[in-house]
C-alpha distance (Angstrom), angle and dihedral (degrees) to the residues before:
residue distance angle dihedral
X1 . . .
X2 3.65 . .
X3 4.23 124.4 .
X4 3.64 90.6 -108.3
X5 4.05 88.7 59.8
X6 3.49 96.1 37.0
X7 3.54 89.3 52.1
X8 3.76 92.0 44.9
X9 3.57 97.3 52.5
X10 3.99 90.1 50.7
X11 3.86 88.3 54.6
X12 4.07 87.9 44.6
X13 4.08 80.0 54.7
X14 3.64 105.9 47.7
X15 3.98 89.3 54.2
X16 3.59 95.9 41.9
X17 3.59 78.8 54.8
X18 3.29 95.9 40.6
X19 3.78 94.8 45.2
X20 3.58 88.5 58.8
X21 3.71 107.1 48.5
X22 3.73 83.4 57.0
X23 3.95 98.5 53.6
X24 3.76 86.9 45.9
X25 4.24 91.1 53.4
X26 3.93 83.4 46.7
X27 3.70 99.7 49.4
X28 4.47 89.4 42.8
X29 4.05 87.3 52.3
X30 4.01 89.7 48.0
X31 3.76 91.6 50.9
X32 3.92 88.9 40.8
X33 3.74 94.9 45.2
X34 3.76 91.5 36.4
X35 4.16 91.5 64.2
X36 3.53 97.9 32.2
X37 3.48 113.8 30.8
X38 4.01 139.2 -127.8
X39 4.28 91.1 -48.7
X40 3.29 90.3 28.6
X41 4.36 103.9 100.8
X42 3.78 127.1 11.5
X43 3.75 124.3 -132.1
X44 3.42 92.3 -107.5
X45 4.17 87.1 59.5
X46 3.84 96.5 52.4
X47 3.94 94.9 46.3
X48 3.68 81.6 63.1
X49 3.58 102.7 43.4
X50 3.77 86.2 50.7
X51 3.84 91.3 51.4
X52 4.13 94.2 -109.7
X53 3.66 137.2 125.4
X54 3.99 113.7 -111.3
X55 3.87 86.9 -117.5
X56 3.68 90.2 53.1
X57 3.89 95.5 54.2
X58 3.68 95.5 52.5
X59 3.89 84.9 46.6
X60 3.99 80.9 75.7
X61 3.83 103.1 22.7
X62 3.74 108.9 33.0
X63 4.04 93.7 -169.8
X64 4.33 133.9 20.4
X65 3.68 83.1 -115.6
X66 3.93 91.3 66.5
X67 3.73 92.8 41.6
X68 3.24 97.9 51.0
X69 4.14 95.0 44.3
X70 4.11 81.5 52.1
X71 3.90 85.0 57.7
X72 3.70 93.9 53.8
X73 3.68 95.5 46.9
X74 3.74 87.8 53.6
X75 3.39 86.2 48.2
X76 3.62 89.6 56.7
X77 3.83 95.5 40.1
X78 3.93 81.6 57.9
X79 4.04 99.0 54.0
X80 3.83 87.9 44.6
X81 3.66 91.8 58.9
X82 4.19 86.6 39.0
X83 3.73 92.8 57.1
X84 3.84 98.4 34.9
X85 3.62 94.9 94.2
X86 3.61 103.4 33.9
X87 3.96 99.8 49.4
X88 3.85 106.9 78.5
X89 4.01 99.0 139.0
X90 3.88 132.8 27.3
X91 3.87 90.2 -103.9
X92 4.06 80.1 66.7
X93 3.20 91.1 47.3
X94 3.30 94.2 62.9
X95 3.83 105.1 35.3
X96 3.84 78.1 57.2
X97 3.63 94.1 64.6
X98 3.92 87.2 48.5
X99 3.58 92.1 55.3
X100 3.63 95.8 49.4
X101 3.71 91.8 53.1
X102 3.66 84.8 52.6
X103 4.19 93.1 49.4
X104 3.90 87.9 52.6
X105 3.65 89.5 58.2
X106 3.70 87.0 77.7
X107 3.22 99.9 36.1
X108 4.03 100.2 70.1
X109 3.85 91.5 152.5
X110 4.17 91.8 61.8
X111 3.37 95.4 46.4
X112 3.57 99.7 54.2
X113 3.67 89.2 49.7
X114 3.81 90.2 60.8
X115 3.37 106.8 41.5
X116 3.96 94.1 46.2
X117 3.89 86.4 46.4
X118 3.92 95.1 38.8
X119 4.36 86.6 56.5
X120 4.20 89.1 44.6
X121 4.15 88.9 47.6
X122 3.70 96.7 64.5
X123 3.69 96.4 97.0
X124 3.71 116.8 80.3
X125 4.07 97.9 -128.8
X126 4.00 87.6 50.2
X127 4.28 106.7 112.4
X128 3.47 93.9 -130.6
X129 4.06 98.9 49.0
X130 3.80 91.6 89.3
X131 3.84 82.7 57.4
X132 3.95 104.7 60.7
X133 4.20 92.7 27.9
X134 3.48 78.8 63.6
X135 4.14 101.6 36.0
X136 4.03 84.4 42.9
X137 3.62 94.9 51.2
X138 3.92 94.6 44.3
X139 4.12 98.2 46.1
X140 3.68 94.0 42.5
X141 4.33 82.3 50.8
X142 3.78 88.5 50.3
X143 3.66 94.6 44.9
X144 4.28 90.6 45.3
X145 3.78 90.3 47.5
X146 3.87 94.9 48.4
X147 4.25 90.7 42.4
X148 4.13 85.3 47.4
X149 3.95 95.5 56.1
X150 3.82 88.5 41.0
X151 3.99 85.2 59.1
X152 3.66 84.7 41.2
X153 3.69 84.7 63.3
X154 3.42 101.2 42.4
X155 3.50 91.7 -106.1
X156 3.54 114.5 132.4
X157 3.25 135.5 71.1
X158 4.14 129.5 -81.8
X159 3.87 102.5 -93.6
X160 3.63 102.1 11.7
X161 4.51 108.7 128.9
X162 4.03 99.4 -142.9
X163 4.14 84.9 -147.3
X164 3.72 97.0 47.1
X165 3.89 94.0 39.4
X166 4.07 85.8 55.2
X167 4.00 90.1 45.0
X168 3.89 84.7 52.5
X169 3.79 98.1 45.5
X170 3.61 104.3 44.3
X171 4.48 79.9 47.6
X172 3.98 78.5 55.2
X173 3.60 103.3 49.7
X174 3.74 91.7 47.4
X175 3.83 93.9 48.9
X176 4.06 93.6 49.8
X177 3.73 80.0 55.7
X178 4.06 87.1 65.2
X179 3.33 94.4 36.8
X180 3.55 102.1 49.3
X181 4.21 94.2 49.0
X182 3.71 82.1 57.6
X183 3.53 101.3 50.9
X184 4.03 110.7 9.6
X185 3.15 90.9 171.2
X186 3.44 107.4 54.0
X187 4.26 102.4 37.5
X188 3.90 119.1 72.8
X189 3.67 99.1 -158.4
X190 3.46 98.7 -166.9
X191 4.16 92.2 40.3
X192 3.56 93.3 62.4
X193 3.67 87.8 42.7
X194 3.21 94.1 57.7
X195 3.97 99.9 41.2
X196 4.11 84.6 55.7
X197 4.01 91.7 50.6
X198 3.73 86.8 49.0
X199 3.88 89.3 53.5
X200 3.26 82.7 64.3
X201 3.28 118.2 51.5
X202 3.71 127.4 57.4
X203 4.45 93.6 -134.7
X204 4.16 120.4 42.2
X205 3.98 103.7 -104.1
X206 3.94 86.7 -127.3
């Protein structure tokens, strides 16, 4: 083996390595954050948990507010992977969005941490802005594209714009969110979800 391999296959190593010890600080703060909401742990509290020194945490996330936009994207990485096999038509598509408003019923603690970090991320210097331009920009795509094959199909409904309708559901979803840590008891997120959908489209999806 010559230097430049050996040397190669050390740097391959340390960000394996590296790579590693920062999916395993992601995955602690989603199961912190997950039962205990956005306040719920400090940084300090989740280095330990993951079996890190405080220092070596904010070696890969330099602030909460990127840690806890890393946990959303992996949270998002997840659902893709969750839906993946299940979503073969736009009907799918959209039952899929039903179900997940039914999964984040029980999962108060997630929730909380996006909507509180969603309203903080608005500025463009905030860490976690990168993180819901680009979440924004790919659910309201995956809405569109689902709404456009529907019309496609004949589907929808006379009058209904497939790009503004997914503008207006994806602004929807996120404000049942709100509405339903206020007032769990009251807000079916997934009801009015699905009442909206079937606004929309001229046959029930089930």
């Amino acid at each position: 083996m010559s230097a430049g391999e050996s040397k190669g296959s050390a740097s391959s190593g340390g960000y394996a390595k590296g790579r590693a010890r920062r999916e395993q600080i992601v995955a602690t703060a989603a199961e912190v954050y997950g039962h205990v909401g956005y306040r719920g742990a400090s940084l300090r509290e989740i280095a330990k948990r993951a079996g890190i020194s405080h220092v070596g945490l904010m070696y890969y996330f330099p602030s909460r507010e990127a840690l806890l936009a890393a946990v959303l994207e992996r949270r998002d990485e997840e659902e893709a992977a969750r839906s993946a096999p299940v979503v073969s038509s736009p009907r799918d598509a959209m039952r899929h969005l039903l179900d997940l408003a039914d999964r984040n019923a029980g999962h108060a603690g997630m929730v909380e941490l996006y909507v509180r970090l969603a309203a903080e991320a608005t500025p463009e210097d905030h860490p976690a802005h990168g993180y819901f331009e680009r979440h924004y920009e790919m659910v309201r795509s995956y809405v569109h594209r689902a709404l456009e094959e529907l019309a496609g199909q004949g589907a929808l409904r006379d009058g209904v714009d497939a790009r503004t309708a997914a503008v207006g559901l994806v602004a929807l979803m996120d404000g049942l969110q709100v509405q339903w840590l206020t007032s769990p008891d009251e807000v079916d997120m997934a009801g009015v979800l699905r009442a909206f959908v079937r606004q929309l489209l001229k046959e029930p999806l089930d």
